[in-house]
C-alpha positions as CSV (number, residue, x, y, z in Angstrom):
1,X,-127.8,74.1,248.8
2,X,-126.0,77.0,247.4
3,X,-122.5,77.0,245.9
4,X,-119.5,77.4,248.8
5,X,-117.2,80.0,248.1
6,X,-113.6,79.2,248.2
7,X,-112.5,81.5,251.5
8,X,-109.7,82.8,249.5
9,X,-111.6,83.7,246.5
10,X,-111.5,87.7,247.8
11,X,-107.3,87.3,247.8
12,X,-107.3,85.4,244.2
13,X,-109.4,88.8,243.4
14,X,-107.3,91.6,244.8
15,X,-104.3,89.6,243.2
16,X,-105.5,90.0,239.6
17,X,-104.5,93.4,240.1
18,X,-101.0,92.6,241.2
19,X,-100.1,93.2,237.1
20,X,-96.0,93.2,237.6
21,X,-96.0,90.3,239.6
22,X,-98.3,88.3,237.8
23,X,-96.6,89.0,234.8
24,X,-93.3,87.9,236.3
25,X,-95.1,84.4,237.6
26,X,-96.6,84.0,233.7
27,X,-92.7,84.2,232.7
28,X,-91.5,82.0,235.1
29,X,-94.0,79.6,233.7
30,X,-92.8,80.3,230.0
31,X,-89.7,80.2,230.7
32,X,-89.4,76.3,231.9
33,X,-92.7,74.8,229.8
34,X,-92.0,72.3,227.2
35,X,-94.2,72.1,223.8
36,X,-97.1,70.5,224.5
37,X,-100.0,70.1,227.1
38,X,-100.1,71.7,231.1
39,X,-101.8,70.9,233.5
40,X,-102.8,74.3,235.9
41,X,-103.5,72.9,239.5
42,X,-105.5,75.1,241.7
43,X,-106.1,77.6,238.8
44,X,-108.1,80.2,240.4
45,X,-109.9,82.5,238.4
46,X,-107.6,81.3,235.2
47,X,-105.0,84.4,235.4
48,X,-102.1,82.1,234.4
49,X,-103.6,79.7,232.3
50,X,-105.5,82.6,230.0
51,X,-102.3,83.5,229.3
52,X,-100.8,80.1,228.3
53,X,-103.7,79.6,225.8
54,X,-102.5,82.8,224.0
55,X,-99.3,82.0,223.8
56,X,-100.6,78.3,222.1
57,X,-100.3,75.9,225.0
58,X,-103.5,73.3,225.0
59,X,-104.3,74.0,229.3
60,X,-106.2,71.9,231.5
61,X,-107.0,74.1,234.5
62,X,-107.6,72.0,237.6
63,X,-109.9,74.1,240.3
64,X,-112.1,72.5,243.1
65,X,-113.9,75.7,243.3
66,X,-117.1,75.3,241.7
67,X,-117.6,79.4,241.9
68,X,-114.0,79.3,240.2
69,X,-114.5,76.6,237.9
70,X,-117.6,78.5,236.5
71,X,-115.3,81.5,235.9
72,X,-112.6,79.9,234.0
73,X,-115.4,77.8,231.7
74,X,-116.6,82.0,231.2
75,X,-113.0,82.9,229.9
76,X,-113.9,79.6,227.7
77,X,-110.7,77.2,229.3
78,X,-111.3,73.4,230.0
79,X,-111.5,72.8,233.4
80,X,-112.4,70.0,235.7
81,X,-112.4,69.3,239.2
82,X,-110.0,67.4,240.1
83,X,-106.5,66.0,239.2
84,X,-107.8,62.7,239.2
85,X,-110.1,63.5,235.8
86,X,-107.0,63.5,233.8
87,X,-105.7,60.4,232.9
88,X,-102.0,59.4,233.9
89,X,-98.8,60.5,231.6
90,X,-100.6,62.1,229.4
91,X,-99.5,66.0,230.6
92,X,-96.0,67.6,229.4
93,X,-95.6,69.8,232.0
94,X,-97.7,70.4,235.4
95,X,-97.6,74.0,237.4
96,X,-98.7,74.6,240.7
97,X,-98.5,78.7,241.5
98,X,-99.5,78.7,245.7
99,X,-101.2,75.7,246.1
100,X,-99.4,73.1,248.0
101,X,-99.5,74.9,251.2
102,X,-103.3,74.6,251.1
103,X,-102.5,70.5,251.4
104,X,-102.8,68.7,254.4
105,X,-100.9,65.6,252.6
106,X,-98.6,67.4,250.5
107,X,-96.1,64.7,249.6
108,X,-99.2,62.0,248.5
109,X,-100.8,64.9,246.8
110,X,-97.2,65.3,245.1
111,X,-96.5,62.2,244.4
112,X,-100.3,61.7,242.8
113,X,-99.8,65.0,240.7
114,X,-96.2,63.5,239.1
115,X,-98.1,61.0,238.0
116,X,-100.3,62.9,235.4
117,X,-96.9,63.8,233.9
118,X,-95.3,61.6,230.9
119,X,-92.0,60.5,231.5
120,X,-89.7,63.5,231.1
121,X,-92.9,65.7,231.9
122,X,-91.9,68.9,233.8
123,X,-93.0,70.2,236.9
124,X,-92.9,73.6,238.3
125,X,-93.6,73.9,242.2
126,X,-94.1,78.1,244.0
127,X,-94.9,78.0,247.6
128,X,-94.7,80.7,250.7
129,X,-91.6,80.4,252.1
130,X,-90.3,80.1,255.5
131,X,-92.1,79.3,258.6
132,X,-91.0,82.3,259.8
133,X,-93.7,84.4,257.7
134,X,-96.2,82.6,259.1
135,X,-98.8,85.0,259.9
136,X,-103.0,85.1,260.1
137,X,-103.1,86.1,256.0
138,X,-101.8,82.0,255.6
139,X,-104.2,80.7,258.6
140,X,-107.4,82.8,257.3
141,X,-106.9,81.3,253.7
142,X,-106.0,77.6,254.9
143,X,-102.3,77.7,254.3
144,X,-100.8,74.9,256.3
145,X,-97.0,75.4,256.4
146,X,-94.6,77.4,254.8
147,X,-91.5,76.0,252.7
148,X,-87.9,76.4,252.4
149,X,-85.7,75.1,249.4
150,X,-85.1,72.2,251.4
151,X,-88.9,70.6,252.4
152,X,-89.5,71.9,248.4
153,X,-86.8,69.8,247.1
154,X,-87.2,66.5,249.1
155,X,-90.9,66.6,248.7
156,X,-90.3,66.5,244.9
157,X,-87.7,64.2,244.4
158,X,-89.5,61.7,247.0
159,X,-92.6,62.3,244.0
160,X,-89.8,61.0,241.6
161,X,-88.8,64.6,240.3
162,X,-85.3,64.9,239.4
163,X,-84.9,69.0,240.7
164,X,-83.0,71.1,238.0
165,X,-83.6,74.4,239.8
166,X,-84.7,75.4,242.9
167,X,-84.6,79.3,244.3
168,X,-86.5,81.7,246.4
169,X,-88.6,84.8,244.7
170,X,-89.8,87.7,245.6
171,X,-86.9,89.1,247.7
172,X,-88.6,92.4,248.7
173,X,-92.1,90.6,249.6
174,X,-89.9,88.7,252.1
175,X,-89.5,92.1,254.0
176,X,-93.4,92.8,253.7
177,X,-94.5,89.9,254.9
178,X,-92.1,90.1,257.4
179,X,-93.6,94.2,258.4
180,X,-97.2,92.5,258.0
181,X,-96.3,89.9,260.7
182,X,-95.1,91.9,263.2
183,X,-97.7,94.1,263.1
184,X,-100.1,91.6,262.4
185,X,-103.5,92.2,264.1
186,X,-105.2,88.9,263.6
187,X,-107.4,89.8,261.1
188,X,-105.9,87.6,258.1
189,X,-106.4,90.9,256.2
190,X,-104.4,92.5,253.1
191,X,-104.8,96.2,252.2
192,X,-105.9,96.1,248.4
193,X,-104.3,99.7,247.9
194,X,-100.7,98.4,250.0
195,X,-100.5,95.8,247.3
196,X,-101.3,98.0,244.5
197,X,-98.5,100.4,245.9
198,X,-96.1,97.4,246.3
199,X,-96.5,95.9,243.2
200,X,-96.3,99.2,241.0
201,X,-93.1,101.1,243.3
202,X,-91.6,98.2,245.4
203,X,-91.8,94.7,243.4
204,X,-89.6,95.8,240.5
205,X,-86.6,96.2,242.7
206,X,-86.2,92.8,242.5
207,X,-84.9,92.7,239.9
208,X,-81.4,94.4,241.2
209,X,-82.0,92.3,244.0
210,X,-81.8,88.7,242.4
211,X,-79.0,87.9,243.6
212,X,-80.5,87.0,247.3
213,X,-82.8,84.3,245.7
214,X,-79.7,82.3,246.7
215,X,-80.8,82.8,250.2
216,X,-84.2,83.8,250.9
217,X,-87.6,85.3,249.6
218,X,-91.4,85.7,250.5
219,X,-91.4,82.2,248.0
220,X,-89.7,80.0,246.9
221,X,-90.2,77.3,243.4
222,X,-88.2,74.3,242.3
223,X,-89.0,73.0,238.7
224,X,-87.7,69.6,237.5
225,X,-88.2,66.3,235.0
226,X,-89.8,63.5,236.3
227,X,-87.3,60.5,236.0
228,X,-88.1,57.4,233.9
């Protein structure tokens, strides 16, 4: 039997080229790890966690993929299948970049990742945000929901996550993917040269715009310290 490709490996591909907003998700990252060892859940094709291994971080990607999985071991990252191959609190800090939408059983699946995290481990959480947005992009790549600060912030404190910080991002993608769904044709499609466009003219205006991450955003992240 051959290998199964993950049905959003396409998206993970365009996205690579999405250089501004990457960038801006690698300093989020930065910006709230500790010293020490991550964990990268759902790591893709190993955008984020390349970058971490530069900057000195020991990463363990985590990728059910095993297309993906052989693409990250290429970059030479360790990787493994599944959360459950790393042994509880032994990770400083845990990121998950758009992954817990994918989830059926997001708040066990929480709960399970908190506890791969040493007691005052960090965790960093970025989902899509608001059920409004919901559109044929998140059903043809298996998203299940869509999050507010809210749903974000209970699910992590009921996986024992004291929240330090919780806010929405991307401010002007909230206005795309608000365009994309009202002219949404079914199709679960994004235009490769639209993003390219968005990312280069449109993405860096959020910057003067950061002050609406108070109330809304294409995503939204909460990043806290798992209580002892």
């Amino acid at each position: 039997m051959g290998k199964k490709e993950y049905s959003g490996a396409r998206v993970l591909e365009i996205m690579t080229e999405a250089k501004r907003y990457n960038a801006w998700l690698s300093s989020l990252i930065l910006k709230h790890a500790p010293q020490g060892t991550m964990m990268d859940i759902g790591a893709g094709v190993g955008t984020f966690a390349a970058v971490n291994v530069a900057k000195g971080y020991r990463v363990t990607c985590v990728e059910p993929d095993e297309q993906l999985r052989d693409h990250i071991r290429r970059k030479g990252l360790s990787v493994t299948a599944s959360v459950n191959d790393i042994a509880d609190e032994s990770i400083d800090f845990i990121y998950a970049l758009n992954v817990l939408e994918h989830v059926e059983n997001d708040a066990e699946t929480l709960s399970q990742w908190s506890k791969k995290l040493r007691q005052g481990g960090k965790m960093l959480i970025y989902v899509p945000a608001f059920k409004l947005l919901y559109s044929s992009f998140d059903q043809s790549i298996g998203h299940f929901r869509r999050y507010n600060k809210i749903t974000l912030v209970r699910l992590m404190i009921n996986a024992g996550i004291q929240v330090e910080k919780a806010a929405y991002a991307d401010i002007t993608g909230f206005f795309a993917a608000l365009l994309f769904k009202c002219t949404d044709n079914g199709s679960g499609q994004i235009n490769g040269k639209f993003l390219r466009l968005y990312d280069r003219m449109i993405f860096p205006l959020n910057r003067v715009l950061s002050f609406c991450s108070v109330f809304f955003g294409k995503n939204v992240y909460a990043v806290g310290t798992k209580r002892s």
